[in-house]
N, C-alpha and C positions, 0 to 999 in steps of 0.2 A: 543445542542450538540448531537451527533447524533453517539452512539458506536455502531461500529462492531465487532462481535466474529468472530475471523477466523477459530477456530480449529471445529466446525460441519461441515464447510465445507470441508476444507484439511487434517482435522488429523494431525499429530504431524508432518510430513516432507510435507511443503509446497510445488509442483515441479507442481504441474497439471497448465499451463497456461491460458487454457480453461475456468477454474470456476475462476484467478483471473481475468480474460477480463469480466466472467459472475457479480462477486463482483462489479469489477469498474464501469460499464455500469449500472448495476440494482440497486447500494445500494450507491455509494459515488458520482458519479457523481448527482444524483437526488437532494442529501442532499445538494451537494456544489450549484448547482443550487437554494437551497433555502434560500442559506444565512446561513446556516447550518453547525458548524464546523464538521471535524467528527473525532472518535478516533477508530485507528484500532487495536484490541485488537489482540496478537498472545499470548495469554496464552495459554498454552499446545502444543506450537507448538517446536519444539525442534530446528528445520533448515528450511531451504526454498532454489529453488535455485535463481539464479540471474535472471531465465528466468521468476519466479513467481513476483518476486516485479517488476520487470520490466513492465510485462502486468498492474499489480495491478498500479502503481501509476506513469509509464512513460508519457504518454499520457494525464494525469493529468497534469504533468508540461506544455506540448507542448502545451496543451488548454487552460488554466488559467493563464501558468505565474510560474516562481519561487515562489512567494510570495504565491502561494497556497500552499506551506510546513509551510508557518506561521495555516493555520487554518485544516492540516492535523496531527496529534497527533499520534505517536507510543507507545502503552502500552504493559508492560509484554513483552518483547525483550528477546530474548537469548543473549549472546554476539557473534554469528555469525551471528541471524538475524539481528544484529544491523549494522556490518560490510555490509552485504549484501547491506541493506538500503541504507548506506551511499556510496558504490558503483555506486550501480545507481544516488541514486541523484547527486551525481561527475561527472558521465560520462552526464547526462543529462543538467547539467550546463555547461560542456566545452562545447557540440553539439550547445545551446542556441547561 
C-alpha cells in the first residue's frame, strides 16, 4: 500500500493541475504499475477544484480501467472533496 499526502504539495485548496498531472505521473501511476494499491491522503486540504481531481485520477481510469477505483483509496475527505471526487468519477464512467 503505497500513501500519498496531498497537502505538502497543494496546501489546503487543491486547484494547481500542473503538480496533480506531476502526483499522478510520478507517484500513483508508478505504484499502480507495481501492483501496488495506493491511498491518497487530502488531510489538511480543505477544497479542491474539479480541474485538480480530474488531472489527478482521470487518466487513471482511461488507462487502467474502472476497476482501478477498486485499489485507489480516499482518506481524510472533506465533504466537498468527496463530492468533487465523485463528480469526476461519474462524468468519467458515463465518457467510458
Amino acid at each position: 500500500m503505497n500513501e500519498i499526502k496531498l497537502f505538502p504539495s497543494v496546501g489546503s485548496f487543491a486547484e494547481n493541475k500542473d503538480i496533480a498531472r506531476s502526483i499522478r505521473l510520478k507517484k500513483i501511476i508508478p505504484a499502480l504499475e507495481k501492483k501496488e494499491d495506493v491511498i491518497l491522503d487530502f488531510q489538511g486540504i480543505d477544497s479542491a477544484t474539479q480541474s485538480f481531481i480530474h488531472a489527478l485520477i482521470s487518466d487513471l481510469i482511461r488507462k487502467f480501467g474502472n476497476e482501478i477505483l477498486d485499489r485507489i483509496y480516499f482518506k481524510n475527505c472533506s465533504e466537498t472533496v468527496k463530492k468533487i471526487i465523485n463528480i469526476v468519477v461519474e462524468y468519467m464512467q458515463e465518457t467510458d
